[in-house]
C-alpha positions in Angstrom: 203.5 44.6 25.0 203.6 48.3 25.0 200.1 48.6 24.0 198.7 46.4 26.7 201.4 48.0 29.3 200.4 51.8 28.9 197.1 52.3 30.2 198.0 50.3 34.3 198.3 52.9 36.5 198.1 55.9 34.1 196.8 59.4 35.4 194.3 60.6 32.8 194.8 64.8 34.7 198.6 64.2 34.4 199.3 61.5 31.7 202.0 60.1 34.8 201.8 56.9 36.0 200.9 56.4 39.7 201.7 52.3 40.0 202.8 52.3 43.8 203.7 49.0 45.5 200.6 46.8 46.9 197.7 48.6 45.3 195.4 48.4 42.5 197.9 49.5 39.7 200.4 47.4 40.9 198.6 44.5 40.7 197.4 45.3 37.8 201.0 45.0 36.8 201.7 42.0 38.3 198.6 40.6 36.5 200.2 41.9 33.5 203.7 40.4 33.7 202.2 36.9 34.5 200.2 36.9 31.6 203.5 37.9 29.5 205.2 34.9 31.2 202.6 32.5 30.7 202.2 33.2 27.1 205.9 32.0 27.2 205.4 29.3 28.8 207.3 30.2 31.6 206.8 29.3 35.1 205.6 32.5 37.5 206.4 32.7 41.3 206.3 35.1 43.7 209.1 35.4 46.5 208.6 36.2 50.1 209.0 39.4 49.4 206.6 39.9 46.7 209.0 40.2 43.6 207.9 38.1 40.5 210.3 35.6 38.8 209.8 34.0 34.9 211.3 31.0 34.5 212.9 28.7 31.6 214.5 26.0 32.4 215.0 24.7 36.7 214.9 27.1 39.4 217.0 25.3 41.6 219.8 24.3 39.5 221.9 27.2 40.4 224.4 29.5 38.1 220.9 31.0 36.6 221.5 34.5 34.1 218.5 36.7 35.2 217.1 40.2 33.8 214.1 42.2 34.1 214.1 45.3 36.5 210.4 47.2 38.0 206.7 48.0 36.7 206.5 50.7 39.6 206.6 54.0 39.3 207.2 57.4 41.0 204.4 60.1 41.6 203.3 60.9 38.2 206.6 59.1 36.7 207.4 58.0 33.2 206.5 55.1 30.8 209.7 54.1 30.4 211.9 53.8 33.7 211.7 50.3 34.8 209.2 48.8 32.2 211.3 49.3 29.7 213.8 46.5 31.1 210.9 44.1 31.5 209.5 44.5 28.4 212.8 44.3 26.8 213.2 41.0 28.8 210.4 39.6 27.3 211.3 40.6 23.7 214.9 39.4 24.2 213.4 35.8 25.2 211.6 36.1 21.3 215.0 37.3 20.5 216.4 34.4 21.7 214.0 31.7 20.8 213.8 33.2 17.0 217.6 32.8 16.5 217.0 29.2 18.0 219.8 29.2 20.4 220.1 25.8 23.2 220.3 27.4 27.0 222.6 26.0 29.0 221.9 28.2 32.0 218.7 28.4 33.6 217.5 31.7 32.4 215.1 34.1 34.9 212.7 37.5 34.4 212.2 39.5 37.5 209.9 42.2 38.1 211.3 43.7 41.9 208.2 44.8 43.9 208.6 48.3 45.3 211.3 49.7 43.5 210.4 53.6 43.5 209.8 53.8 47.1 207.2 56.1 46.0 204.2 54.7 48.7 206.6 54.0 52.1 209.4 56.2 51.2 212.5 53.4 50.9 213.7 52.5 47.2 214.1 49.2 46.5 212.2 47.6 49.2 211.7 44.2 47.0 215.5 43.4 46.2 217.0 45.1 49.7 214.7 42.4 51.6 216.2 39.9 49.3 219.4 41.0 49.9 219.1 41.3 54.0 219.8 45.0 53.5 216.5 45.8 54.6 214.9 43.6 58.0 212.2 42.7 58.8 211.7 44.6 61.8 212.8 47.7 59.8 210.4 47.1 56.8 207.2 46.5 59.4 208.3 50.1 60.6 207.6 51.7 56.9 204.3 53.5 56.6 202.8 55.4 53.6 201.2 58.9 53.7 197.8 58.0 55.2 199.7 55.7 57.9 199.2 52.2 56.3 201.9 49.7 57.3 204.0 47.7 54.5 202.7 44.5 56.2 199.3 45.9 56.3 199.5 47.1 52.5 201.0 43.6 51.5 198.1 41.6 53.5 195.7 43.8 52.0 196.8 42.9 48.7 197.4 39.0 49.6 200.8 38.6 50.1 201.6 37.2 53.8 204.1 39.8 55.1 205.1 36.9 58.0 207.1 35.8 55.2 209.2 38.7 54.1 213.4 39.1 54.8 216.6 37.7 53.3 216.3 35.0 50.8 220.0 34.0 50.9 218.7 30.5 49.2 217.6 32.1 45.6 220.4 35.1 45.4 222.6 31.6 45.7 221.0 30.7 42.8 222.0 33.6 40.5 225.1 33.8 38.0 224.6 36.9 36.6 222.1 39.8 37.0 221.7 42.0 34.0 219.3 45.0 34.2 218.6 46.8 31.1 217.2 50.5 31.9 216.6 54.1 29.7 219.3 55.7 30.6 218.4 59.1 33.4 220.7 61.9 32.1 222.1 62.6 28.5 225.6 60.9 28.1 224.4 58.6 25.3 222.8 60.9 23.1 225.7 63.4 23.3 227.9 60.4 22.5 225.7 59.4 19.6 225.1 55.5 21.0 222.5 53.6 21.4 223.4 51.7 24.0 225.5 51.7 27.2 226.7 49.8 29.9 227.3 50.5 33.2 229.9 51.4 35.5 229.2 52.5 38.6 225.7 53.9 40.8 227.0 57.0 42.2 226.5 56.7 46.1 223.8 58.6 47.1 220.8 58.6 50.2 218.0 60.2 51.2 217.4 63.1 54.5 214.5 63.9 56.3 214.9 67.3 57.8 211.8 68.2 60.5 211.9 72.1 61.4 209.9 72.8 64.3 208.6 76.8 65.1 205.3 77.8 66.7 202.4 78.4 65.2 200.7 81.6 65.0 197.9 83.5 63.3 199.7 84.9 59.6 197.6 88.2 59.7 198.3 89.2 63.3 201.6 87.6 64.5 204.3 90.6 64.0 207.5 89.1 61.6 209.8 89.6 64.6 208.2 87.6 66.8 207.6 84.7 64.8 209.2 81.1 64.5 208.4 80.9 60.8 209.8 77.2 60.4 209.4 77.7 56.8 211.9 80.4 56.1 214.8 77.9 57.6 213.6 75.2 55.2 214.0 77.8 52.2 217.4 79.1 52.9 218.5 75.5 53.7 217.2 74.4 50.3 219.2 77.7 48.5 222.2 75.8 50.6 221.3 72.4 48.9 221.7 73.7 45.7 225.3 75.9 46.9 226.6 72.8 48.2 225.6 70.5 45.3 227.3 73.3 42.6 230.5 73.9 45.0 230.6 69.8 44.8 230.2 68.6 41.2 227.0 66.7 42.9 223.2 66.8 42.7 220.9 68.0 46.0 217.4 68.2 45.7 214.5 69.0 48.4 211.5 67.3 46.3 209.3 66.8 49.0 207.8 68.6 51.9 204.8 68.2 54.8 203.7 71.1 56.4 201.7 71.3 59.6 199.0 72.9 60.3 199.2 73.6 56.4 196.7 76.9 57.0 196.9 79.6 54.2 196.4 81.9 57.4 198.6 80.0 59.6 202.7 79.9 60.7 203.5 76.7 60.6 204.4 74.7 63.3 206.4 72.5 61.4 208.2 71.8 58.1 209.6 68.9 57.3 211.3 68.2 54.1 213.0 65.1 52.1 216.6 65.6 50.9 217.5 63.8 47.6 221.8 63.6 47.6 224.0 61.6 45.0 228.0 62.7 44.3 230.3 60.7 42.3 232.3 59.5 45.3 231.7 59.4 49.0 234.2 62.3 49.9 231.7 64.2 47.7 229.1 63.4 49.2 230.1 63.4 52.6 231.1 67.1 51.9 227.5 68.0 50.9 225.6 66.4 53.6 227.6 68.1 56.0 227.1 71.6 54.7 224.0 71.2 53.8 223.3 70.4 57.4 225.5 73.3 59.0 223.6 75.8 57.0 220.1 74.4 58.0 221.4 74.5 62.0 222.9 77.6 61.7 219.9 79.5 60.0 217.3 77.7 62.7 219.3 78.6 65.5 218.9 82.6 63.8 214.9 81.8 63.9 214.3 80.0 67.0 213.9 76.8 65.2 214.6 73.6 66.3 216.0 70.8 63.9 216.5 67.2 63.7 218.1 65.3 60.5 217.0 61.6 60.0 219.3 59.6 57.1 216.1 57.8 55.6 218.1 55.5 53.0 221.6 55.3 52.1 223.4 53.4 49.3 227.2 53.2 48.9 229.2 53.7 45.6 228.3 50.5 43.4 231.3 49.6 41.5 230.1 46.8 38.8 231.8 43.8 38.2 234.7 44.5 36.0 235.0 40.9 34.4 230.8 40.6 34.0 231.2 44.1 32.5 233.8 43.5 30.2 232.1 40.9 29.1 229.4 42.4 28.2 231.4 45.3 26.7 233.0 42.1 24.6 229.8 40.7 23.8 228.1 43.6 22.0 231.4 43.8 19.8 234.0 45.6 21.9 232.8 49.6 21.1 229.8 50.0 23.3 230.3 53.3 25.8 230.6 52.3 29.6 229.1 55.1 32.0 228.2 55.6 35.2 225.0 57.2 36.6 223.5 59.0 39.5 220.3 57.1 39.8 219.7 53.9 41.8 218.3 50.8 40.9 217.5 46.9 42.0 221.1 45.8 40.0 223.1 48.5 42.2 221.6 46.7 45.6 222.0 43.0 44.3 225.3 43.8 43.2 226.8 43.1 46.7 225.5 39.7 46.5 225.6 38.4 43.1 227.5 39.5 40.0 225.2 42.6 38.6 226.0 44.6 35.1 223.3 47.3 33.8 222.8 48.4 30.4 221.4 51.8 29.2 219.2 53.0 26.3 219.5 56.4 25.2 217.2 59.1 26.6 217.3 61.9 23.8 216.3 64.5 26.4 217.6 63.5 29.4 214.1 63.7 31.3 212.9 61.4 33.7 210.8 60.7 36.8 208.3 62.8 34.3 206.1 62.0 31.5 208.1 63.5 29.2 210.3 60.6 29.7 210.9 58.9 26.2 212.8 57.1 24.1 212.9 56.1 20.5 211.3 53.1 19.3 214.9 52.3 17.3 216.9 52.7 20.1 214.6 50.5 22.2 214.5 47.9 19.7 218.6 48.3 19.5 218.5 47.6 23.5 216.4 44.4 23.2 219.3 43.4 20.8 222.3 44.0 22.9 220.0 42.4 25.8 219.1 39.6 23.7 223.2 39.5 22.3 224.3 39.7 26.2 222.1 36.8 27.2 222.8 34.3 24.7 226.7 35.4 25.3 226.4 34.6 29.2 223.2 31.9 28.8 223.3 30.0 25.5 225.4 27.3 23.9 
């Protein structure tokens, strides 16, 4: 499955993958995970809201144990966030099948469209539409860099976005959700595990922050009378990074637009994306607003004028205790529990459905790169504890 994943969506100048929702490489994907389901002899649908389902045994009958997670990918992202939980899905089935266990539940795979946000800037598009976190009239607002619509993008790639928004029906379906992901930081390896399971996704959100100045010739414009918007962005990313370190949290500016974007030209404006996450809401709370003091305190120095837009905001996500117990109990009563800073499908479902995630180690830590890795053993011992977890909440 790895071999016939890898290439979809790889950069050849970067080695990254670049699978954004509703084009090429993600349907490439898509194509992909069909295929994987089919050779199963599983039956393949796609929701309203373009997310994929696998299925053994009757859709409708109701207390269903899905898993899977996302095939999409950030800018230049890694090979493992997000495939790795399909792919493990898959292999957990053979798992399954080899030990020749009798299901009892209905048993799903789901591959959530849009998970990244990397094309229309909103992270989980696929399972917050699912969920009725994200409306209709909200998601038809969403355009990507070169001003392309998510309906547009989704009609252009043969999905009918008429049909997208809360599918109360099929979340009503669902028993369990396990998501099985590489684990984003370095708690396993510095335990020595394998494999974790998680606690809690640290609440965290996204900024926009638009500085407007004046723009001005660079070679002839005298410093004092400029309104450089770009020197208030800098000092209020220095203030990110104060605020995230005074905090115990993370803050990251990781993406800008500038306009006119002239070597020889002031800009006019600057706007950047703020990144936030803190392990509790008081935490985070605290950062936002100081972060946000600086940045109108150092534009009213420059003559800048500032406006702050909350993009995307997701609340602490505390797991189900009994569902994570169980698996805790399942995988024989020693396996770490952890929580984590990044985001993901499980997280948004969790307020609708019971949700548990588990981890594989990440020796280095990195992701969102392609330096992202991890260890054909320790993958192999996640398929295990996925395939262990399953027959636990699925199998007789």
């Amino acid at each position: 499955m790895w071999r016939s994943l890898r290439p979809l969506g790889r950069s050849a100048a970067s080695g990254g993958y670049r699978r954004y929702a509703w084009t090429g490489a993600d349907a490439d994907c898509r194509l992909w995970f069909r295929m994987q389901a089919e050779a199963r002899r599983l039956d393949v649908e796609t929701d309203r809201n373009g997310n994929q389902w696998a299925w053994l045994g009757d859709p409708t009958a109701g207390d269903a144990v899905v898993t899977g997670s996302h095939l999409d990918s950030v800018p230049d992202g890694g090979a493992f966030d997000g495939p790795l939980g399909v792919v493990s899905a898959f292999a957990a089935l053979d798992e399954l099948r080899a030990r020749g266990v009798s299901f009892r539940r209905p048993l799903a795979i789901v591959n959530f469209g849009d998970e990244e946000g990397a094309r229309f800037g909103l992270a989980c598009v696929g399972s917050r539409l699912t969920s009725g976190q994200l409306t209709k009239e909200k998601a038809y607002e969403l355009r990507d860099a070169d001003g392309i619509t998510l309906p547009q993008a989704m009609e252009a790639a043969g999905h009918d976005p008429e049909t997208i928004g809360e599918d109360r029906e099929r979340l009503d379906r669902i028993g369990a959700f396990v998501e099985l992901h590489v684990e984003q930081g370095r708690a396993l390896d510095l335990s020595g595990d394998a494999v974790g399971v998680a606690s809690t996704i640290w609440p965290h959100g996204r900024w926009r922050y638009d500085f407007h100045g004046e723009a001005n010739h660079a070679g002839t414009t005298r410093l004092v009378d400029r309104r450089d918007p770009m020197l208030t962005y800098a000092e209020t990313v220095l203030a990110a990074r104060r605020e995230a370190e005074l905090a115990g949290a993370v803050a990251t500016f990781g993406k800008i637009s500038v306009e006119p974007n002239g070597v020889n030209a002031i800009p006019s404006l600057v706007r950047g994306w703020l990144d936030a996450r803190a392990a509790d809401q008081e935490a985070l709370d605290a950062v936002i607003a100081g972060i946000e003091t600086a940045a109108r305190d150092k534009a009213a120095a420059h003559g800048i004028d500032l406006a702050v837009v909350r993009e995307s905001f997701t609340p602490v996500v505390e797991f189900r205790h009994a569902l994570r117990d169980e698996l805790v109990r399942l995988l024989g009563g020693k396996t770490p529990v952890l929580g984590t800073g990044a985001g993901h499908d499980a997280g948004i479902l969790s307020a609708a459905v019971p949700t548990a995630m588990l981890f594989v180690r990440n020796p280095t830590g990195v992701s969102h790169s392609p330096a992202e890795f991890a260890a054909e053993d320790d993958c192999v011992a996640g398929v295990r504890a996925l395939a262990d977890a399953l027959e636990g909440l699925a199998c007789t």
